[in-house]
Every structure is written in structure tokens, then in C-alpha cells.
C-alpha positions in Angstrom: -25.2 -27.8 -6.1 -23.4 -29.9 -3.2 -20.6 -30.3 -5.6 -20.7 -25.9 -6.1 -21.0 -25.6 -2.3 -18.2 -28.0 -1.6 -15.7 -25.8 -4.2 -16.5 -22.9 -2.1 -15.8 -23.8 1.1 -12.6 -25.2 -0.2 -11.7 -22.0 -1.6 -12.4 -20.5 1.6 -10.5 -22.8 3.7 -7.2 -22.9 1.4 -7.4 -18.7 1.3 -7.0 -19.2 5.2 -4.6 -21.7 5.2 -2.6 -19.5 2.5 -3.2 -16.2 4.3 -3.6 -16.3 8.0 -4.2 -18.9 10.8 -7.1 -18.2 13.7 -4.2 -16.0 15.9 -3.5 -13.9 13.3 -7.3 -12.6 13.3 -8.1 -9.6 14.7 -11.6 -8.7 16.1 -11.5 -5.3 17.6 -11.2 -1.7 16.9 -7.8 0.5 17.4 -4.7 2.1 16.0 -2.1 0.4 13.9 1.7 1.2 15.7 4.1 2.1 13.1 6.7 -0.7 12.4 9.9 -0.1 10.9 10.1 -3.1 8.5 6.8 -5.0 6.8 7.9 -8.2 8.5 7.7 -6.9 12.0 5.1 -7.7 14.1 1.5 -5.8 13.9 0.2 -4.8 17.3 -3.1 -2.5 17.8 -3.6 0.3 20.0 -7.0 0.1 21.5 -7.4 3.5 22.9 -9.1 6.2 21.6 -7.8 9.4 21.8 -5.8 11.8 19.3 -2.8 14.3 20.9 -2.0 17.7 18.6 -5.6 16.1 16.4 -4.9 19.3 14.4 -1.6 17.7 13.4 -3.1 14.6 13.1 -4.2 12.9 9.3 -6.9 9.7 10.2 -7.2 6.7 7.9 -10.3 4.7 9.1 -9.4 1.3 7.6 -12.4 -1.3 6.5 -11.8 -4.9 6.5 -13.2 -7.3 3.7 -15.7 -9.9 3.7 -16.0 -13.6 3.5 -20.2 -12.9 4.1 -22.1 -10.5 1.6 -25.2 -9.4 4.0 -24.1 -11.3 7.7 -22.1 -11.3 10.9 -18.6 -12.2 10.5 -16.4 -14.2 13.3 -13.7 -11.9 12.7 -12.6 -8.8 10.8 -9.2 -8.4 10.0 -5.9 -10.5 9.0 -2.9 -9.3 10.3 -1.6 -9.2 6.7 -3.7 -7.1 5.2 -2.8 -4.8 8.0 1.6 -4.5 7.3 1.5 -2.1 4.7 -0.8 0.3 6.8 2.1 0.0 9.6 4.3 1.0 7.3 2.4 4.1 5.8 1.6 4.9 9.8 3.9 7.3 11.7 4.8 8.9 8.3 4.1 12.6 8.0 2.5 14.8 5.3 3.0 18.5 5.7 3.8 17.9 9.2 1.1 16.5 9.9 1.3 12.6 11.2 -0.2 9.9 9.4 -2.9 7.5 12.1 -4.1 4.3 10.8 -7.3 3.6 12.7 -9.2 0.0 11.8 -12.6 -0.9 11.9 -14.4 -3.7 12.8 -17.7 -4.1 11.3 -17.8 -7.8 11.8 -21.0 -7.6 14.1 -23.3 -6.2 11.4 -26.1 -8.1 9.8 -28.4 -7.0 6.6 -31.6 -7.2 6.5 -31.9 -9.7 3.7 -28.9 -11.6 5.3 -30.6 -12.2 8.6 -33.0 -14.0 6.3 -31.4 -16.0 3.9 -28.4 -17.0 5.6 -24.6 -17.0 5.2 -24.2 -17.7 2.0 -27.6 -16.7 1.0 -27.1 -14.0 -1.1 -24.8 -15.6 -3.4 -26.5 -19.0 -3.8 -30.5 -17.9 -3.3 -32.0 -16.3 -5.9 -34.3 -13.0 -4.7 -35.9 -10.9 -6.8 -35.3 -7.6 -5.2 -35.3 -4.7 -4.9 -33.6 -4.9 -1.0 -35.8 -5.0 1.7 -34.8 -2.9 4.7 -31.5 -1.9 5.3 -28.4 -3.6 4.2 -25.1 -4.5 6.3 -23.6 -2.2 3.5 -25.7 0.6 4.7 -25.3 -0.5 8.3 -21.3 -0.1 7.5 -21.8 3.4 5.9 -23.7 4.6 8.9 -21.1 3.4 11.1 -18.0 4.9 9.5 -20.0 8.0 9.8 -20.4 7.6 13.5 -16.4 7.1 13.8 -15.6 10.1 11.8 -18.0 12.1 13.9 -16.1 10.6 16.8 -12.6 12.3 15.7 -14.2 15.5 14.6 -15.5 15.7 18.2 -11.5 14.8 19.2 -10.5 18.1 16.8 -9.8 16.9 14.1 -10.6 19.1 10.7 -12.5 16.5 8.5 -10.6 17.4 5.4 -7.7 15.3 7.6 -9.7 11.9 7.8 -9.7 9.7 5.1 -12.0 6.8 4.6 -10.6 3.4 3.4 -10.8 -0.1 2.6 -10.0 -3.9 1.0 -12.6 -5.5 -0.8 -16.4 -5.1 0.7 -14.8 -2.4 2.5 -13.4 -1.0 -0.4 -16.9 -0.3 -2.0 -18.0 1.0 1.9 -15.4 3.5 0.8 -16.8 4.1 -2.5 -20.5 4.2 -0.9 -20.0 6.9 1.4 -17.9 9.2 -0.2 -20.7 9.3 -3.1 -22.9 10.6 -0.4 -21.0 12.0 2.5 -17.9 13.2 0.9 -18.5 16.7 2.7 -17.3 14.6 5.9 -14.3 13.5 4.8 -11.4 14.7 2.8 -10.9 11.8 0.5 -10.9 7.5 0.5 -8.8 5.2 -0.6 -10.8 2.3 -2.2 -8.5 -0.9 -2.4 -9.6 -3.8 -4.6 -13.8 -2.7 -4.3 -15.7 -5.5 -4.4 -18.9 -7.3 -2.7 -20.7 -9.1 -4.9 -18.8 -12.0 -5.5 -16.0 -13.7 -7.8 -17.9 -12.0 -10.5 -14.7 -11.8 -12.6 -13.7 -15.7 -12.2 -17.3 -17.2 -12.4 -18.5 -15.3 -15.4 -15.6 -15.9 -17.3 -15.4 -12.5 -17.9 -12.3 -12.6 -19.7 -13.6 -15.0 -22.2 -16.8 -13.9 -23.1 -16.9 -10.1 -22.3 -18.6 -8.2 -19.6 -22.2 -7.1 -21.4 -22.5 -11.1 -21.6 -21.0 -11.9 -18.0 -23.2 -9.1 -16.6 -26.7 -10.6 -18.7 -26.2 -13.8 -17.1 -25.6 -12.7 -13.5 -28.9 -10.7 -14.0 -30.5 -14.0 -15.6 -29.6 -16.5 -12.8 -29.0 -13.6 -10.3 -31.6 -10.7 -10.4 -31.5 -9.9 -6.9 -28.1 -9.6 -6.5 -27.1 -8.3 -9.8 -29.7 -5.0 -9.4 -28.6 -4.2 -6.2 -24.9 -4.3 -7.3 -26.1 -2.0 -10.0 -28.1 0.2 -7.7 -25.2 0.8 -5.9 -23.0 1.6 -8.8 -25.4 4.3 -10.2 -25.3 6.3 -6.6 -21.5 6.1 -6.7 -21.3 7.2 -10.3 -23.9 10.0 -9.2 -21.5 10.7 -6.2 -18.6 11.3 -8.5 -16.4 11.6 -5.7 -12.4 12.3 -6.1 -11.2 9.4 -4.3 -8.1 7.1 -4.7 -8.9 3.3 -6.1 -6.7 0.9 -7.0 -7.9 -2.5 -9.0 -6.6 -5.6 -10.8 -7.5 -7.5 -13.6 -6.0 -10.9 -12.3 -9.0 -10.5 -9.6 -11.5 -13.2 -8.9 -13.8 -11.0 -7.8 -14.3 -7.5 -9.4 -10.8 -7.9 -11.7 -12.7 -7.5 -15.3 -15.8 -5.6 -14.0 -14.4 -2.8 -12.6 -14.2 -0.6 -16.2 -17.1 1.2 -15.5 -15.8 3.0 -12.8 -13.1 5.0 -15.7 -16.7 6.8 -16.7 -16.5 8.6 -13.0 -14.7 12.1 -14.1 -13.2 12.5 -10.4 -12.2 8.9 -9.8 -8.5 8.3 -10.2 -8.2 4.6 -10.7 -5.0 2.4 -10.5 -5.0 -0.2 -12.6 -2.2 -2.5 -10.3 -0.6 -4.5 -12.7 -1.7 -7.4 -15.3 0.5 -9.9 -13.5 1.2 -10.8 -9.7 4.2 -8.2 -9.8 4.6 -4.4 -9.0 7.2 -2.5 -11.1 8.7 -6.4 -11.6 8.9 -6.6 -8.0 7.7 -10.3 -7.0 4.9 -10.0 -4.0 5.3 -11.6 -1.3 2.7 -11.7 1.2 2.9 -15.0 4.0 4.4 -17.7 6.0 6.4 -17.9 8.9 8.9 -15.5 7.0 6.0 -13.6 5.0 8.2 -14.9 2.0 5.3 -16.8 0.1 4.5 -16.0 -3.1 1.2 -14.1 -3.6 -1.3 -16.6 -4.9 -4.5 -14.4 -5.1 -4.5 -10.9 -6.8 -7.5 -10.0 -5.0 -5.4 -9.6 -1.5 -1.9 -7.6 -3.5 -2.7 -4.7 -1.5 -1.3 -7.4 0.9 1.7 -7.8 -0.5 4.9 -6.3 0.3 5.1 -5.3 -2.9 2.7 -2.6 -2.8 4.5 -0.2 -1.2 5.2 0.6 -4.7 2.2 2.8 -3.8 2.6 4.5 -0.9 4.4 7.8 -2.1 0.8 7.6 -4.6 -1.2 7.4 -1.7 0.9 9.9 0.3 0.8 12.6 -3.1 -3.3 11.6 -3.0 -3.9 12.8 0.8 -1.7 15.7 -0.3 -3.8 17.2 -2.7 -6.6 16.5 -0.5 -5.3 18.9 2.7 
């Protein structure tokens, strides 16, 4: 176990180390001002308020997670925040693209309070979830910020809901539920639960015998995770997602998600390239290679996308 623990904190610390340094954290709410190249610097507008909101099109962008069910320190990288600079400004029947983030950082599960940072992925419960989750908690507070710009004027079929990782699947959670409040999401890399993909050797031995032995050492875990799929499948909502099978976390266990009718999933790419474009995604250049497929919506190389994700809000208006 100490050697186990001791593997994950080292992943943690070299993702950091790869990624971002403590000043390139961000821990606070705004708008992301549109930059004319992906290397330029990121820089948030705090305030909130929407001129013209009618011409106005609102992505509310979730940050990932590092902690399944507990309070964060931060929220967001800086990096994971260059591609939505460049998608911000841009205009969609002439109406202007906003990019507003979210931090969620400050939430705590029920089940989290109780068992800890890590507790969820190295405690074994039983379930079913007691209480209320942070996942829950981020749901309900997404729909307190899109109740926020509707209030501003803007029409709800112009505000999107969106997100990397464990905000990804926020963004598959409440448009399954509450997709009568927005007018689409944009799921990037969905995934909570985690390096499912990596640990189970998923690859190797299959997913209906990865899965068995999460449930067997996991049950808690494992039949929430399953929970929540069932509500999203039940949701069937037409949203935008994009996943990769190099990824640690949900790479090889995201199939199920081609038996949603309205879902249109993007399968990235089966290496760490988009259309044989090398990503790039760090340094004091942002000219380092991308090491983890889990963060290529990071990358510079996936503004292969953006004229997808441009065509998606489109058909969405």
C-alpha cells in the first residue's frame, strides 16, 4: 500500500512539474480574453456582466480534478485554458463567442468529507452514496451560473455547458437532466473515477473483465460510476464529446457512451498527434511534447477542432 500511495503522489507531482508551476494556477471565476496566438499570455476578466447578451454565445468552462469527492487548492491551469482563448472573441452567426470558467474548487462531497482526499480511490465503501456528492454539488452550481446569465439576457439555447475531465462528466451530468437550460455541452476527455483505463489494463484484458474487478475490489466506487452512467444514457442528451484511447483515465472505458443515440463522440486520435500534427502543450516556450493524452485538449494541436466545435454550437442556435 505505501509503495501504491507513494506511485501516486509521484504521478501527481511529475503531472505538475510537466504541466504547470503554482503561478500558473488559477483560483477564481471570470472571462477568458481572446488572444491572438496560443502562446500568448492567458489573463481572466473577473467581472460579471454581458453587453448586446442577445448577441452573446456563453461557454461555462469546468476545470478537472486531482480529488474525486473533496476541496481542491486550486482549479484551473493556465494551459488547459489557451485553446478556449483562442475559440473566444470568434463569432457564430454574429453572435460572439464568451468563454466564462468556473471554479468549483471549494466543493466537498458528502462521502469525501468523510474519508478523506484520496479516500474514494483507496477506501473501499460499499455504497450506495450517502448524501450528496461534490458531483451533485457541481451540477447544482453550474445551474446557479446559467440562471445568472439568463437573468443578464441571455436566451439559454446561447449557453453552453463544458468541461476537462471530472468536469467533463459535470457536463455530461447535467445535460442528462437539465438540458432544457442550456443549448448544448461540450464534454472534453469525461472522466472521475480514476485511471480506470491504465490500472485495469483495460487494453489487455478487455473491459467486461477490467470493469468485474473494479466492482470486486471497488464496489462503492464502481456502482456509483455506473449509477451515473445509466442517468446520462437515460438523459440522451445531443452534446459534443471528445475522448482518447491513449487515456489513463477513461481512454478504453468510454465505448459505452456510442449506445447514447444523441451523443456525437470524437474519438481524438490513437496516437499523441492530431491530423499528424505533433502536440505541443508546455514549457517556457509551450514547445514540449505532450506526455499525457488525458490533457490533448491542452494541446496546441487541438485546434484541429475548433471549426467542429464552432459547426456543433451552430446547429445548436
Amino acid at each position: 500500500m505505501k509503495k501504491f500511495l507513494a506511485l501516486i503522489l509521484l504521478s501527481l507531482i511529475l503531472c505538475n512539474n510537466v504541466y504547470a508551476n503554482s503561478k500558473e494556477m488559477i483560483k477564481k471565476d471570470g472571462f477568458v480574453l481572446p488572444t491572438n496566438k496560443w502562446k500568448d499570455k492567458i489573463k481572466i476578466d473577473e467581472n460579471f456582466e454581458v453587453n448586446n447578451p442577445k448577441d452573446k454565445i456563453i461557454i461555462i468552462y469546468n476545470h478537472g480534478s486531482d480529488g474525486n469527492d473533496v476541496k481542491l487548492k486550486g482549479c484551473f491551469w493556465r494551459s488547459e485554458l489557451r485553446n478556449w482563448a483562442q475559440l473566444a472573441g470568434d463569432k457564430i452567426n454574429d453572435k460572439e463567442i464568451l468563454v466564462y470558467i468556473h471554479c468549483q474548487g471549494q466543493l466537498e462531497g458528502d462521502l469525501g468529507a468523510k474519508l478523506g482526499r484520496m479516500g474514494m480511490w483507496m477506501k473501499k465503501w460499499e455504497g450506495p452514496y450517502p448524501g450528496t456528492s461534490k458531483m451533485d454539488r457541481r451540477v447544482e452550481g453550474n445551474l446557479k451560473i446559467i440562471k445568472k446569465f439568463v437573468n443578464l439576457g441571455v436566451p439559454k439555447d446561447q449557453i453552453f455547458m463544458s468541461g476537462h475531465s471530472c468536469g467533463g462528466w459535470a457536463t455530461l451530468r447535467l445535460t442528462a437532466k437539465y438540458m432544457n437550460e442550456v443549448g448544448g455541452g461540450i464534454s472534453l476527455m469525461p472522466a472521475c473515477f480514476w485511471n480506470l483505463s491504465k490500472k485495469y489494463k483495460v487494453k489487455k484484458v478487455g473491459y467486461e473483465k477490467a470493469m468485474e474487478k473494479f466492482h470486486k475490489k471497488y464496489p462503492g466506487m464502481a456502482g456509483w460510476r455506473q449509477d451515473q452512467i445509466d442517468i446520462i444514457k437515460e438523459g440522451n442528451a445531443p452534446i459534443l464529446i471528445f475522448t482518447h484511447p491513449m487515456d489513463p483515465y477513461e481512454g478504453l472505458t468510454s465505448d459505452w457512451m456510442d449506445d447514447v443515440p444523441n451523443f456525437k463522440r470524437v474519438v481524438v486520435s490513437e496516437k499523441k498527434k492530431i491530423n499528424g500534427k505533433k502536440c505541443k502543450i508546455a514549457g517556457s516556450n509551450w514547445e514540449e511534447p505532450l506526455k499525457d493524452a488525458h490533457v490533448i485538449d491542452f494541446a496546441d494541436c487541438f485546434m484541429y477542432y475548433h471549426p467542429l466545435i464552432k459547426e456543433y454550437i451552430a446547429s445548436r442556435l
